[in-house]
C-alpha positions as CSV (number, residue, x, y, z in Angstrom):
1,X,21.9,-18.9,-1.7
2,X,18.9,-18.3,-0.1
3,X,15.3,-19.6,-0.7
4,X,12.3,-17.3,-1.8
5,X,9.6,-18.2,0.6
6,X,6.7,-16.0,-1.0
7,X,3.8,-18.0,-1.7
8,X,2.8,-15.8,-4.8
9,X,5.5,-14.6,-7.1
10,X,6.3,-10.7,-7.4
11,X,6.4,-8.5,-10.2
12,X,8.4,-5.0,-10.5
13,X,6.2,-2.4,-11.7
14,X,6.2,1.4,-10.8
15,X,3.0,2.6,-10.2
16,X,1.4,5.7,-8.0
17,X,-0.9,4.5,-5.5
18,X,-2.6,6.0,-2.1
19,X,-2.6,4.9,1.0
20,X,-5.7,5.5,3.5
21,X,-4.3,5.2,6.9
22,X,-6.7,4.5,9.6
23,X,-9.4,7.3,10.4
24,X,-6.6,10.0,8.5
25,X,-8.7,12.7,6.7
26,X,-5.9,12.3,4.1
27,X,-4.5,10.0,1.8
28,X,-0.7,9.1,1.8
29,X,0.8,8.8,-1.9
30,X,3.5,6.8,-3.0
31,X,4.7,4.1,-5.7
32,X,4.2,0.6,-5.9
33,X,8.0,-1.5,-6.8
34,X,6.2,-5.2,-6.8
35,X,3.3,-6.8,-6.7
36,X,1.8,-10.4,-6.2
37,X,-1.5,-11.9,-5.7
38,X,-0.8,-11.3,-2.2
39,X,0.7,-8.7,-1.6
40,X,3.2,-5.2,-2.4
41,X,5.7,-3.3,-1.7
42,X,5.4,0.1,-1.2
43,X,7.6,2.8,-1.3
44,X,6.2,6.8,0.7
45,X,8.7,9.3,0.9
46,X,6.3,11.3,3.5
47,X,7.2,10.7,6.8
48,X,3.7,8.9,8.6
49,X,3.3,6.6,11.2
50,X,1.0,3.7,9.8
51,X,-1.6,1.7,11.7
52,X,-1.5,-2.3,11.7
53,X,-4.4,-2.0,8.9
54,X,-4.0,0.2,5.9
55,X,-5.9,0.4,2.7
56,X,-4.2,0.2,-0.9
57,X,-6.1,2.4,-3.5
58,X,-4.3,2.2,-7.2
59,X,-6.6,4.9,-8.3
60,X,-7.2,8.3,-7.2
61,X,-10.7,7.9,-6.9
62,X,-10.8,4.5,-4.6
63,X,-12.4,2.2,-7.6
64,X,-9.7,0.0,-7.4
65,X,-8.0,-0.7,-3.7
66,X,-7.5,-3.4,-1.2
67,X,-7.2,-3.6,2.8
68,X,-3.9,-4.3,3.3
69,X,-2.1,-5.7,6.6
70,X,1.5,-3.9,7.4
71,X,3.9,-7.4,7.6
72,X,6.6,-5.1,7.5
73,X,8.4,-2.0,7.7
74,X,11.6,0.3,6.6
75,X,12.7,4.0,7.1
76,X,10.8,4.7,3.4
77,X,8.9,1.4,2.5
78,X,6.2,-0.9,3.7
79,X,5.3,-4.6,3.0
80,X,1.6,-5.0,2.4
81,X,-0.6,-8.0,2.6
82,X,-3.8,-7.9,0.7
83,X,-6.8,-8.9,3.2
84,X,-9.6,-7.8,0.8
85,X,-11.3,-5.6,-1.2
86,X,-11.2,-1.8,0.2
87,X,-15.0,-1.0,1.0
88,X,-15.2,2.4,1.1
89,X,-14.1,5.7,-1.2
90,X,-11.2,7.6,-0.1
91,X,-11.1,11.0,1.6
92,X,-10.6,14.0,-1.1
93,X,-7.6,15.5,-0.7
94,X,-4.0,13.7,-0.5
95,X,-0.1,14.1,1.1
96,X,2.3,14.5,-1.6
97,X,5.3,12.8,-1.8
């Protein structure tokens, strides 16, 4: 058996989020699967190349996000940890999934 070793627990949910990606003039959509105090998974069918530093907004128009840290990463799925609040508003337009 093997030992959870998350410091916060996770919660499945399935929610549509953006993510900012570095100085990208677009946003990246997708769908949180869990979330924590400290962190999510998220799941982006589009095919982008992430930086090391990412910002998670939950809605459209940046009110709610946090900058994230990629911990990992998967053909269609990336780890987030939550650093802090996001700081700025989000570009306008977005890449469907």
């Amino acid at each position: 058996m093997t030992q959870n070793r998350r410091k916060y627990p996770r919660r499945d949910v399935d929610c549509i989020c953006w993510i900012g990606a570095g100085d990208a003039p677009q946003l990246v959509e997708g769908n949180v699967r869990n979330i924590s105090e400290g962190g999510a998974k998220v799941v982006c069918h589009a095919q982008i190349d992430l930086p090391e530093t990412v910002d998670l907004y939950m809605t459209r128009d940046g009110r709610v996000g946090r900058r994230c840290k990629v911990v990992w990463r998967s053909d269609d799925a990336v780890g987030l940890m939550f650093l802090a609040k996001a700081s700025f508003q989000p570009p306008d337009s977005t890449v469907e999934i």
